[in-house]
N, C-alpha and C positions, 0 to 999 in steps of 0.2 A: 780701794783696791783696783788697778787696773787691768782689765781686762781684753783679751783680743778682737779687735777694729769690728772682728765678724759678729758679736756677741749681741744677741738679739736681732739680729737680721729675719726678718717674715722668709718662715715659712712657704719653700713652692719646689718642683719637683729639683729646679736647679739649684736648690740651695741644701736641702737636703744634709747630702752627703758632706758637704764644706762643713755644714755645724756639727753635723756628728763627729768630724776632724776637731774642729777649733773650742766651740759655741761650750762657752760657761769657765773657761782656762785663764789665767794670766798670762802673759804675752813674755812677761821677765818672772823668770824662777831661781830659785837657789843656787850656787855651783854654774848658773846659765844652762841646764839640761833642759833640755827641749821635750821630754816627757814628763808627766805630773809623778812626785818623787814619791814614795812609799815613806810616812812621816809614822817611825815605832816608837811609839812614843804615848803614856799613862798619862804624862805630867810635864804642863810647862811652865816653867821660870819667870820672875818676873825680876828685872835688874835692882827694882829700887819701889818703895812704898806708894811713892806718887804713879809709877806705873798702872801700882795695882788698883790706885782711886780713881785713875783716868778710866781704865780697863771697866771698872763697878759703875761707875757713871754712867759709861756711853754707850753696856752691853745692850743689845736690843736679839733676843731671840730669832724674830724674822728675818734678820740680813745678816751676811756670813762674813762673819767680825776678818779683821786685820791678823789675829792671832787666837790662840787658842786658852784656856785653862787646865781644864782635866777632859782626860779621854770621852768619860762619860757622857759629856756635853758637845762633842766635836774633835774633829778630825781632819787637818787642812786638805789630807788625799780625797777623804768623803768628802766633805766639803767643795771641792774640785767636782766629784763625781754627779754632787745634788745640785750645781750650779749649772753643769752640762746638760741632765734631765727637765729642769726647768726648762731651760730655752729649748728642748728639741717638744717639750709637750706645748708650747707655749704660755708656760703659769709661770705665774709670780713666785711661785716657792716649791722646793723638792724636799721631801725626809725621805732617806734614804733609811733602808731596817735589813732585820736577818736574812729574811727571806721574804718570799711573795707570799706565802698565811701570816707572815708578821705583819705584811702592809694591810692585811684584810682586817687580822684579829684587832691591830692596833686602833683602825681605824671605826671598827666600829661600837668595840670600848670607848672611842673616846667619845664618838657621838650621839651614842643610849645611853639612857639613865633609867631605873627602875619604875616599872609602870607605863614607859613608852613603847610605841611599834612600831616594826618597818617591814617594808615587803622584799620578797626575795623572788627574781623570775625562776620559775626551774631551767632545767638542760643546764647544771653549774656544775661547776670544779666538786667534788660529791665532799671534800675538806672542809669547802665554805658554808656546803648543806649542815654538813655534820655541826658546825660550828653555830650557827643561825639557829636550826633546830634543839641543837642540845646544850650545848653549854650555854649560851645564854639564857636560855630559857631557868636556869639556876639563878640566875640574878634579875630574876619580872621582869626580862626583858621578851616582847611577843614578836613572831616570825608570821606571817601568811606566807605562801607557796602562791606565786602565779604561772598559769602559762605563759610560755615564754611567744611575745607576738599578739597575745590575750591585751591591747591597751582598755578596754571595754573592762573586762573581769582587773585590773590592775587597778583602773581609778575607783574600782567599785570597794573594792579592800582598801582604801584609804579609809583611817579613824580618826577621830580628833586628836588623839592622841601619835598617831603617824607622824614620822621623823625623816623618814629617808627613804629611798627607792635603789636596793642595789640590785644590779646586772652586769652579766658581761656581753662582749661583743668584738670578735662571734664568741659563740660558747664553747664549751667542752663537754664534751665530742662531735658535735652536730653540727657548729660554727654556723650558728643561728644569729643575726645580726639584729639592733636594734633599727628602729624607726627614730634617730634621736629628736628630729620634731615634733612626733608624736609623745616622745618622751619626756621632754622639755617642758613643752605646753603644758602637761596635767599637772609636773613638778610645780612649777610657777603660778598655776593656779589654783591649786590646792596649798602652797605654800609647803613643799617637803623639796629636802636636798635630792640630789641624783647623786650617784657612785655607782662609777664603769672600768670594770676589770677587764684592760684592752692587750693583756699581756699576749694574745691571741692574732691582734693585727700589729701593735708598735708604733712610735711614732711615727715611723715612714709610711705607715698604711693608711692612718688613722689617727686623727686629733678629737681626743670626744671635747675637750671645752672649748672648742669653736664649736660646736655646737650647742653650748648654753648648758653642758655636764659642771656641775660644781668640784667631781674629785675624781681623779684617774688614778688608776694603781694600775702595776706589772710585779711580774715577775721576773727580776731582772735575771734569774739562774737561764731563764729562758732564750728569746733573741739577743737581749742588749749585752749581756755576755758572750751568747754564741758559741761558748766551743766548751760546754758540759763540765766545769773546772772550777767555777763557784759559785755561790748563793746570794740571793740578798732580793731583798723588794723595794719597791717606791711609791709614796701617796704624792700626787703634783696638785695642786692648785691654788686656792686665793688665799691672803694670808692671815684672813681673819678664822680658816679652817686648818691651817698646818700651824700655825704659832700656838697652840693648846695641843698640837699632836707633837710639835717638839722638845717641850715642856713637858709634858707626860714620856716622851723618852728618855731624857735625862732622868725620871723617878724607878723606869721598868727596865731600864738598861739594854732595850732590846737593839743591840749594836752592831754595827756592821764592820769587819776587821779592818785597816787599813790595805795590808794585802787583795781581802778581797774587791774593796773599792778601786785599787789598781789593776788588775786583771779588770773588771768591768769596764773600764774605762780605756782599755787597749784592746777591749771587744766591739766597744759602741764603734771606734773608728772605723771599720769594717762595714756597720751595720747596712748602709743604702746599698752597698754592692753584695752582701749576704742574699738579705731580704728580697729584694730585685731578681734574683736567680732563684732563690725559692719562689716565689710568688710566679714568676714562667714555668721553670720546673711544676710545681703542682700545679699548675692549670692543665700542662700538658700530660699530665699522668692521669687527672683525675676522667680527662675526657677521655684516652686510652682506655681506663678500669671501667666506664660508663657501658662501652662498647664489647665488655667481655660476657660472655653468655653464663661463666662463671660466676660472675658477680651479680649477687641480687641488687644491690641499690649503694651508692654512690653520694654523699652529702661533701657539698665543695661548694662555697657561696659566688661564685663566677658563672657555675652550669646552669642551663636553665630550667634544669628539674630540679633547681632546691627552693626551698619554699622563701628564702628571702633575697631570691636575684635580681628583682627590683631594686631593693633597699643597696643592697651590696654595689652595685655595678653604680648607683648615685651617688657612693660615699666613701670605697676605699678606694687608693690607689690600686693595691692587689689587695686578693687574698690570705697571701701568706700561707706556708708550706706544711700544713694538716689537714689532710685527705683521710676523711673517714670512709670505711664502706664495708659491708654484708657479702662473706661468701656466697654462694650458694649453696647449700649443702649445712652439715651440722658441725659440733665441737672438732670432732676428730678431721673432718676434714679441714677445718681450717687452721688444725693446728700442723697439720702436713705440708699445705701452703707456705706458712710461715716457719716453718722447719728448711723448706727448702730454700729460704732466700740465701742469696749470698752475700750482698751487698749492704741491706740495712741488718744492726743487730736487733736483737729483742730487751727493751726496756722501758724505763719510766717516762721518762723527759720530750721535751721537744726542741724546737727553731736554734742546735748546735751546727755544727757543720756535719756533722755525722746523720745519717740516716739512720733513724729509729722507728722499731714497728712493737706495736701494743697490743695484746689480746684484752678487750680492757675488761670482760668478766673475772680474768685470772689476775688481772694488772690493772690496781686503781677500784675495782667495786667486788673482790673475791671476799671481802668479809661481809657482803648483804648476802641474803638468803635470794635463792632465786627468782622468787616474788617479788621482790624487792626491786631486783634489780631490771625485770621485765618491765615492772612500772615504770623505770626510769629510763624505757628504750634501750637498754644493754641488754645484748642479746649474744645468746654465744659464741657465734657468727662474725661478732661486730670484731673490725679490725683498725687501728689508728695508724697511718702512715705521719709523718714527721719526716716531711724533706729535708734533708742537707742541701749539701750541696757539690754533690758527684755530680757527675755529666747526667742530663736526662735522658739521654738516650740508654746509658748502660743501665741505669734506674728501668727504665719500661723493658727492657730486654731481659732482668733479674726478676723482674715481674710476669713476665710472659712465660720463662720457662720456669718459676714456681707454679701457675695458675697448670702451666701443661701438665702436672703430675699429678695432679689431684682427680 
């Protein structure tokens, strides 16, 4: 298959943006359309019997065949899409899935087996908690809870039985950043994989397997999409760990539409110049919010009152556009605040072009009991910002005269 000249080019800030254009496409396409085509399509053809012997022969799961079979096994738009994530993560292989719980669930279905363990940092997606903690735990498979930044209490909760070490970075909500050397190291010397949910920073921010991370996933509904319109997730790395996760999708069917892989793929183009603007935009909001008397506290991995601005300032390019931070004041007052914005709306999501703002006790953790969710630093107070990508200035301006009302 030929591919465009750019295709695999390293990684550096200049190139960036070029691959997220080019990087994993063929250079000649159908019809000669110079976009990757929407291919709707179950079922495909083969002219003649010798095709289909050549086709059974030389199929090899890890590399993205010439042609297709049946839907369930591949999809030249996906295919397209999982050839582009690859080279922007820098790995050898991309599986593309539904969503971003589908990249997590699937991956670590494939990776546990009954009777084994892995450790989970807390500050996570509360989906992946729930999912770690509970449903696995129906099939032997055991969870520890570390703190997140704890590498001392992390290597201590390794068993012999220990499989893997997942985290993300930064997290959600708190956009807590790993140490990945520190992470690496106890990986490799205790002999347990890594898996880093970096749906938070993006390939522009942040490559966790240059750091010696064995499995990166996103949520591609999130940045590499960009504009709130569709779903889908991604496991990237080596091929001795995605050729049994792509095998195992073919059995579970967990698929991603071809529509939706084209919308993703007309989002990724955008992403350096997206990302880049959010990543200044929340810098400069979050130092604004730092400075309001209103605001009790302020979590942004750039500022230097977050607790991993070391770690972040040596590792991302930006931050990327999720500014957490604490009224001052209680429920009702902060739902006044965010009653009066005008600019961002109130919802789930994040890194679209739209500004979006999260209550996340009512949004994301309203089904823990209060307990619960104080454990986990959700406070009623707490508010998620989610830059777009408006001007920042009118962004700080719709913030200044919501905080005046309160």
């Amino acid at each position: 298959m030929q591919r465009h000249p750019l295709s695999g080019v390293e990684h550096s800030a200049a190139t960036t943006s070029t691959q997220a254009v080019h990087a994993g496409e063929q250079r000649f396409r159908a019809h000669h359309s110079l976009t990757v085509p929407v291919v709707q399509s179950a079922v495909y053809t083969f002219d003649t019997t010798a095709d289909l012997v050549n086709y059974t022969e030389d199929r090899l799961f890890w590399s993205e065949p010439e042609r297709e079979e049946y839907g369930r096994y591949g999809n030249p738009t996906v295919r397209a899409l999982e050839a582009k994530l690859a080279e922007l993560e820098g790995a050898q292989d991309a599986i593309v899935v539904s969503s971003g719980m589908g990249a997590v669930t699937a991956t670590l279905l494939l990776l546990l087996q009954p009777g084994q363990h892995f450790i989970l940092t807390d500050n996570c997606y509360l989906s992946t908690l729930d999912f770690s903690q509970g449903f696995l735990k129906r099939y032997g498979v055991a969870c520890t809870l570390t703190p997140f930044g704890d590498y001392d209490a992390l290597e201590a909760a390794i068993r012999p039985e220990t499989r893997l070490i997942f985290s993300e970075s930064p997290t959600n909500p708190f956009m807590r950043c790993l140490d990945f050397e520190r992470l690496t190291e106890i990986a490799r010397r205790r002999n347990v994989l890594t898996v880093v949910d970096s749906t938070f920073a993006t390939p522009y921010n942040l490559r966790p397997l240059q750091f010696g991370v064995d499995l990166v996933i996103h949520s591609l509904t999130k940045y590499l999409a960009g504009h709130n319109d569709a779903m889908g997730g991604v496991v990237a790395g080596r091929y001795d760990l995605t050729t049994p996760l792509r095998q195992m999708q073919g059995l579970l069917g967990n698929l991603l539409a071809p529509q939706n892989a084209y919308l993703i793929l007309r989002g990724i183009k955008t992403l350096a110049l997206r990302v880049e603007h959010q990543n200044c935009s929340a810098l400069a909001i979050a130092r604004f919010l730092e400075a309001q008397p209103k605001v009790r506290r302020v979590w942004y991995p750039l500022l230097e009152s977050h607790p991993d601005h070391a770690v972040a300032a040596a590792t991302l390019r930006g931050a990327g556009g999720v500014v957490s931070f604490e009224i001052d004041g209680d429920m009702e007052r902060t739902h006044r605040f965010l009653d009066a914005l005008r600019i961002p709306v109130i919802g789930p999501s994040l890194g679209g072009v739209e500004s979006i703002v999260s209550p996340l006790a009512l949004m994301g953790y309203a089904s823990l009991p209060p307990e619960e969710r104080l454990a986990l630093g959700i406070r009623d107070e707490l508010v998620r910002l989610c830059v777009g990508i408006e001007e920042t200035t009118d962004l700080i301006a719709d913030l200044s005269q919501a905080l005046a009302q309160i």
